[in-house]
LODREN-570338 format. One record per residue (C-alpha): chain; residue in one letter; z negated, x, y negated. Coordinates in nm, 3 decimals, decimal comma, always signed. Example, Ala and Ser with C-alpha at 12.3 -4.5 7.8 and 13.67 -1.06 7.14 Angstrom:
! LODREN-570338
+------+------+---------+---------+---------+
: unit : code :      c3 :      c1 :      c2 :
+------+------+---------+---------+---------+
:    A :    A :  -0,780 :  +1,230 :  +0,450 :
:    A :    S :  -0,714 :  +1,367 :  +0,106 :
+------+------+---------+---------+---------+
! end
This chain:
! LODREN-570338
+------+------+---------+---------+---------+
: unit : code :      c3 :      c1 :      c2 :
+------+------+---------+---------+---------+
:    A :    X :  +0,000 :  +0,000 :  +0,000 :
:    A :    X :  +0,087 :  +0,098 :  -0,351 :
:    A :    X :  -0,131 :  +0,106 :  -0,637 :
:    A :    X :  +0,028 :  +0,079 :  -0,978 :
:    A :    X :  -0,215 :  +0,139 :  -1,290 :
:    A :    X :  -0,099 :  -0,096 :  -1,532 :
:    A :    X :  -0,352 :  +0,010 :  -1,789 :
:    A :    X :  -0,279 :  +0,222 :  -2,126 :
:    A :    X :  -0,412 :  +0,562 :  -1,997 :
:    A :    X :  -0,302 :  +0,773 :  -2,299 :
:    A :    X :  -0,448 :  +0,573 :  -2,542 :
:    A :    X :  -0,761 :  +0,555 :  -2,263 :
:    A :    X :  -0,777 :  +0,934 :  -2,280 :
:    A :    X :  -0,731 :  +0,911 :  -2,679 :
:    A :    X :  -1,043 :  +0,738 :  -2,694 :
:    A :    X :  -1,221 :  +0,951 :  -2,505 :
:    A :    X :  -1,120 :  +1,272 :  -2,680 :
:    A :    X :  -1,224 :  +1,076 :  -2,986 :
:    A :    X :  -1,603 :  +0,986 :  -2,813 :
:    A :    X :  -1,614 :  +1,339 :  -2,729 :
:    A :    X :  -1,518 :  +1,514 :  -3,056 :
:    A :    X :  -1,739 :  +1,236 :  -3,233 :
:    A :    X :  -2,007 :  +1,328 :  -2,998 :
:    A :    X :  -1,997 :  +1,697 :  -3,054 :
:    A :    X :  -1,988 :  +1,604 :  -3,464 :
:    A :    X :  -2,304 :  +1,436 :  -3,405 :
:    A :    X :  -2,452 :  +1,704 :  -3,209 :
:    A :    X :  -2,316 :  +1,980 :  -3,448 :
:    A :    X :  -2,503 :  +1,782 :  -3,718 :
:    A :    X :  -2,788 :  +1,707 :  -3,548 :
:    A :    X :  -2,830 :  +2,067 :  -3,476 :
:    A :    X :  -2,790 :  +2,170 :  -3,825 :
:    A :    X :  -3,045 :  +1,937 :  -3,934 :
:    A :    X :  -3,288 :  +2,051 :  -3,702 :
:    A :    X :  -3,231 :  +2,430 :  -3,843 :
:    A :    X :  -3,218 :  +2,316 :  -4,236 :
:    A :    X :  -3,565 :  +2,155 :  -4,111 :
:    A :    X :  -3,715 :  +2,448 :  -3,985 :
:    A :    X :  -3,589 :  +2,682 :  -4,235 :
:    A :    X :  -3,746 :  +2,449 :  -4,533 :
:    A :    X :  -4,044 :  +2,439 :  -4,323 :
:    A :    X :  -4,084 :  +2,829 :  -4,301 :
:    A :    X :  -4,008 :  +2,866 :  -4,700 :
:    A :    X :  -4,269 :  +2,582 :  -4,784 :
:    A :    X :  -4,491 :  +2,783 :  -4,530 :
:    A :    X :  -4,406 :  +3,108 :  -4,719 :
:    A :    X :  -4,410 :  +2,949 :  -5,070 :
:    A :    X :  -4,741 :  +2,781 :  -5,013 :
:    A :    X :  -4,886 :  +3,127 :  -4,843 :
:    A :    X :  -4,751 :  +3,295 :  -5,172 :
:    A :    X :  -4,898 :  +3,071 :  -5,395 :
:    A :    X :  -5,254 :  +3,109 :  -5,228 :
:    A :    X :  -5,231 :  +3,460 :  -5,328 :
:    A :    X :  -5,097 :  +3,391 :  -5,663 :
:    A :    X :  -5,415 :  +3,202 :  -5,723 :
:    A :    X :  -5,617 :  +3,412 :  -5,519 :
:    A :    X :  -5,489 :  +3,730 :  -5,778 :
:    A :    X :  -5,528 :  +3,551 :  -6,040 :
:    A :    X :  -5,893 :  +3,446 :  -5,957 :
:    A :    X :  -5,933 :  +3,810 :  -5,919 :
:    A :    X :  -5,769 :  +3,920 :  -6,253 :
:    A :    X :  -6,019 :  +3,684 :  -6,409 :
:    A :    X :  -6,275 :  +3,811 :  -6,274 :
:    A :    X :  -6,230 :  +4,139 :  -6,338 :
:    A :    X :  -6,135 :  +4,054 :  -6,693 :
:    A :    X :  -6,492 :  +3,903 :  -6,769 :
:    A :    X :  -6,646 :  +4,232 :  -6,554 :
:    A :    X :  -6,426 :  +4,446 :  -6,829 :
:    A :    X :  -6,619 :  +4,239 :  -7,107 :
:    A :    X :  -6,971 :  +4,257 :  -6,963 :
:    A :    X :  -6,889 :  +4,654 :  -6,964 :
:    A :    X :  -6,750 :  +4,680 :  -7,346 :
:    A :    X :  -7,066 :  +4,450 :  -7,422 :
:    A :    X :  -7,273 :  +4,705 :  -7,251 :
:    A :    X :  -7,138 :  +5,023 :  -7,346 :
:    A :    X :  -7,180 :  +4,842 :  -7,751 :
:    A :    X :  -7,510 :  +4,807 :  -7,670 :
:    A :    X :  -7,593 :  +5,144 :  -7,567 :
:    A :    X :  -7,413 :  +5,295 :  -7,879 :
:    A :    X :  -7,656 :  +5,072 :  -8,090 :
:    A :    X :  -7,954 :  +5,180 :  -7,911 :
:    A :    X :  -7,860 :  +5,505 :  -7,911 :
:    A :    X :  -7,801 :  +5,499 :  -8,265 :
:    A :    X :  -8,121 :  +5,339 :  -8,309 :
:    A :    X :  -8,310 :  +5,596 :  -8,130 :
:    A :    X :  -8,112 :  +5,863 :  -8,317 :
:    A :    X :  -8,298 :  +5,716 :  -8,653 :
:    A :    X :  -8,569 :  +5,653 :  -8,536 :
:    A :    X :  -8,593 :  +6,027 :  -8,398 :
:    A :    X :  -8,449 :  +6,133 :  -8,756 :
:    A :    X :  -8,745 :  +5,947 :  -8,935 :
:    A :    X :  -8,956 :  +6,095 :  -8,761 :
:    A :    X :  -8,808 :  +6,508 :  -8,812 :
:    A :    X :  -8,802 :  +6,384 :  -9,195 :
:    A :    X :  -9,164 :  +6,286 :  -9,198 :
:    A :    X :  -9,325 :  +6,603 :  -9,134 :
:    A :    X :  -9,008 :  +6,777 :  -9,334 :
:    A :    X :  -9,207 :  +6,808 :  -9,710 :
:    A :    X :  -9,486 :  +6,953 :  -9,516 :
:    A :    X :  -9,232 :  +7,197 :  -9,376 :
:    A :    X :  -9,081 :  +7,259 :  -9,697 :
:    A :    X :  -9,410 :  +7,313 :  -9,842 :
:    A :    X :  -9,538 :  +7,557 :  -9,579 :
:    A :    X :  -9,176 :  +7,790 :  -9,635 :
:    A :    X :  -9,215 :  +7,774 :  -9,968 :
:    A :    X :  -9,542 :  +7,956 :  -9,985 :
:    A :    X :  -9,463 :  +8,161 :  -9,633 :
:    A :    X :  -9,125 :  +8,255 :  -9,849 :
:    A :    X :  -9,255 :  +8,298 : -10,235 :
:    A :    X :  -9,300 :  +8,671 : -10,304 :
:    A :    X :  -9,563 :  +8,786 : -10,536 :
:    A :    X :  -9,499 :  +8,728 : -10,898 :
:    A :    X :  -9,308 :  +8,443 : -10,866 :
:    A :    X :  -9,443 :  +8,097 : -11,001 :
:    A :    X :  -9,311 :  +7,794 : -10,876 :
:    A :    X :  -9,315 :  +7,526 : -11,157 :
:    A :    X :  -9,079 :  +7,216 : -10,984 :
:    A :    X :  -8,970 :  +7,099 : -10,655 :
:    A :    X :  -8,683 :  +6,830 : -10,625 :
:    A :    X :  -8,527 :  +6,710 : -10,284 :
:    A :    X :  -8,233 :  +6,491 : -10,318 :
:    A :    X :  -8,151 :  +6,448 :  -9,909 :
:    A :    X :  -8,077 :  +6,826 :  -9,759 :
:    A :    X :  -8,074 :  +6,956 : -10,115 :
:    A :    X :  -8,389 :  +7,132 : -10,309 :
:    A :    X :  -8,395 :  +7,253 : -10,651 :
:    A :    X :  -8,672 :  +7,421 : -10,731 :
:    A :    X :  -8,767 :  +7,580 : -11,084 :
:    A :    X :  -8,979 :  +7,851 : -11,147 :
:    A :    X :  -9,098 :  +8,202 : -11,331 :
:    A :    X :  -9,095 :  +8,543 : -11,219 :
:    A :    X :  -9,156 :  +8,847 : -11,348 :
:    A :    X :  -8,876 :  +9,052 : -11,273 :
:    A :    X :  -8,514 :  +8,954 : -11,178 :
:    A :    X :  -8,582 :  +9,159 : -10,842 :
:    A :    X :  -8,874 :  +8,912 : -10,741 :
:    A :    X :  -8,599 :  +8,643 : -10,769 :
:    A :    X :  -8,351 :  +8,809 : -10,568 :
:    A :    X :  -8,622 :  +8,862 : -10,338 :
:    A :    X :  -8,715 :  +8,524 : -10,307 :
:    A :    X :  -8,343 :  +8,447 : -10,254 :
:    A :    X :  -8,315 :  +8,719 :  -9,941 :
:    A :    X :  -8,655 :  +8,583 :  -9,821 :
:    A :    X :  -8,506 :  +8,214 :  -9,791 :
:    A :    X :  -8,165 :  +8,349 :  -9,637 :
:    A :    X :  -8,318 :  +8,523 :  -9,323 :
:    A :    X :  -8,690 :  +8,447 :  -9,306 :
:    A :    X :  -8,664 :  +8,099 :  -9,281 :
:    A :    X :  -8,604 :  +7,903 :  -8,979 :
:    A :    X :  -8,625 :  +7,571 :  -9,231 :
:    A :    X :  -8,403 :  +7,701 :  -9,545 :
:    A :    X :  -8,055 :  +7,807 :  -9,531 :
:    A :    X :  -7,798 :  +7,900 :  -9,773 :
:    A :    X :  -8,012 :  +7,981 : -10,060 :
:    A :    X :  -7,792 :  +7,962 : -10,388 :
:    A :    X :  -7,957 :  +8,090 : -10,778 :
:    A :    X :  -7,831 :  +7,837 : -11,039 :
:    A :    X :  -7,942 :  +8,011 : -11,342 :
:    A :    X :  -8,204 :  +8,253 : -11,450 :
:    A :    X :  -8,280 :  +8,331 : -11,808 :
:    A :    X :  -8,544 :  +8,503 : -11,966 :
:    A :    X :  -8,878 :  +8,313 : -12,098 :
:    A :    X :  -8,903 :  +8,215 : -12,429 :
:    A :    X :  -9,158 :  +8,399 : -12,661 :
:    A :    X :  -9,538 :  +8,224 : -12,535 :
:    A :    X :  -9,368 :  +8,002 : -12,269 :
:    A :    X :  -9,655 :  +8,146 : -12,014 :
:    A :    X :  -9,972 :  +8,243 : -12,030 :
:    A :    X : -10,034 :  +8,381 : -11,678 :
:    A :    X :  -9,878 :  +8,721 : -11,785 :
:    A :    X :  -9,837 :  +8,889 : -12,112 :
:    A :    X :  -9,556 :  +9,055 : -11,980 :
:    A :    X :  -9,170 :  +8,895 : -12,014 :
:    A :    X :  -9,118 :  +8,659 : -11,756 :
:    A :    X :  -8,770 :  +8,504 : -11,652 :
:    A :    X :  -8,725 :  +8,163 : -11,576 :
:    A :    X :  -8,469 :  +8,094 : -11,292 :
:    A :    X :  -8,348 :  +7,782 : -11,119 :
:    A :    X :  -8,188 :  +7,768 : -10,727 :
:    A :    X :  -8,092 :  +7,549 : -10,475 :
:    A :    X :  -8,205 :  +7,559 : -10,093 :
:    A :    X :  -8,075 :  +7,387 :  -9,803 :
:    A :    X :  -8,266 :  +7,250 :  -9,571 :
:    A :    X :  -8,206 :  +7,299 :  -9,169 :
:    A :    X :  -8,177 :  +6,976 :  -8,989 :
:    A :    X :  -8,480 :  +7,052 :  -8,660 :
:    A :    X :  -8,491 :  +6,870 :  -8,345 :
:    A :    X :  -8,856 :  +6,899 :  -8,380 :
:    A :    X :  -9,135 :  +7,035 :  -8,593 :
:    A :    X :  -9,277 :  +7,350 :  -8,420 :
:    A :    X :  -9,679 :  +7,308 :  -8,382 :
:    A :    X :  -9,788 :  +7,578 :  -8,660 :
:    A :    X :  -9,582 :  +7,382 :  -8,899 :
:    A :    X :  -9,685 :  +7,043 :  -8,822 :
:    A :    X : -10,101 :  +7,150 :  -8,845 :
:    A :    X : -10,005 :  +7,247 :  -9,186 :
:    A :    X : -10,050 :  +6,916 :  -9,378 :
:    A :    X : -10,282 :  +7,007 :  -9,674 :
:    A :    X : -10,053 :  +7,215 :  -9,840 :
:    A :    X :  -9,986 :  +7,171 : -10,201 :
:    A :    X :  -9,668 :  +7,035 : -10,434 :
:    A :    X :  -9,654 :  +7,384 : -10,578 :
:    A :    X :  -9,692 :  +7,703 : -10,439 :
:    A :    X :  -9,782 :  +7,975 : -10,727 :
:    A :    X :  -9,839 :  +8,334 : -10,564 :
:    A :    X : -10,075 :  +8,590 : -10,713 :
:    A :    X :  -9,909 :  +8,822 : -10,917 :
:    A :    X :  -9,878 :  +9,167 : -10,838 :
+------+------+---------+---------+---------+
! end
C-alpha cells in the first residue's frame, strides 16, 4: 500500500525553522538578560562596597581633622603658659635686680668717686657722679666692663670739670661725669647677691 502525504511539508518545515530561530532569539535574550543582571548586580555590589569606604574615609578625615584642632588648641596653650611662666620667671630676676645693681655699684665704685644719681629706664642706667681725677672715671668705666658679672657695655656720656664750690667733700677740683651701664639679663640671682638687700640708693666711696 501507498502512502501519499498530501500535507504542505515545506511550508511545515518553514514553520519550524521559524519556532526554532524564534526559540533561539528568546534564549539568546534570555541569556543576555541574565548576564546584564548579574553584571548590574556586581557594580551595585562594588558601588555600594565603595561607597562604605567613601564614608568610612571620610568619617576618618573628620576625625582626624578635629584631632588636628585639639593639637593646634594645645600646642596655643602651651605657648601661653610658657609665656606666662617666662614673665613670671622675668618678674621675679627683676625683683632682686636694684639690689643687684646696688651691690655692683659699690663692689665696682673706686675710691674717689661720688655717686650723686641713679636712673634705670628698663636695661639702661645713667648714673651721675664726681670724681676726683679723670683716671678714677676711667677706672670706674674698666671696673664695670670686666668686673661685673651684672654690668656690661659701660659707655661715659660726658665729664666736665666741677664748678667753683660745687662740693664740699674735697677742696681739691673735682670733675663731674655722666655714663650709661647696661645691665645683664641673669637666669637667677646668685646667693651673695640676693643676702644683700640693705644696701643704699647711693654708693659714695671714701676718698683716697
Amino acid at each position: 500500500m501507498i502512502l501519499i502525504n498530501l500535507l504542505p511539508h515545506r511550508e511545515e518545515k518553514r514553520r519550524q525553522r521559524k519556532r526554532a530561530f524564534f526559540a533561539s532569539l528568546a534564549a539568546c535574550a534570555l541569556a543576555g538578560g541574565v548576564i546584564v543582571g548579574i553584571w548590574y548586580s556586581v557594580l551595585q555590589q562594588m558601588t555600594s562596597a565603595q561607597e562604605s569606604r567613601n564614608a568610612f574615609l571620610n568619617a576618618e578625615i573628620a576625625r582626624l581633622d578635629t584631632q588636628i584642632k585639639d593639637i593646634a588648641t594645645l600646642r596655643a596653650e602651651i605657648e601661653a603658659l610658657k609665656a606666662r611662666q617666662k614673665a613670671v620667671e622675668d618678674l621675679q630676676t627683676d625683683r632682686n635686680v636694684p639690689v643687684h645693681l646696688l651691690n655692683e655699684l659699690v663692689a665696682q665704685t673706686p675710691e674717689g668717686v661720688y655717686l650723686t644719681a641713679i636712673r634705670q629706664s628698663g636695661n639702661v642706667v645713667s648714673i651721675n657722679g664726681v670724681a676726683q681725677t679723670n683716671e678714677r672715671v676711667s677706672e670706674f668705666l674698666r671696673n664695670g666692663l670686666y668686673n661685673s658679672p651684672w654690668l656690661e657695655t659701660p659707655e661715659l656720656v660726658e665729664i666736665k670739670a666741677a664748678a667753683a664750690g660745687a662740693s664740699n667733700r674735697d677742696p681739691r677740683r673735682l670733675f663731674d661725669f655722666s655714663m650709661r651701664v647696661t645691665l645683664k639679663r641673669q637666669q637667677g640671682a646668685t646667693p651673695a647677691a640676693t643676702a644683700a638687700s640693705g644696701v643704699p640708693t647711693a654708693a659714695p666711696a671714701k676718698a683716697s
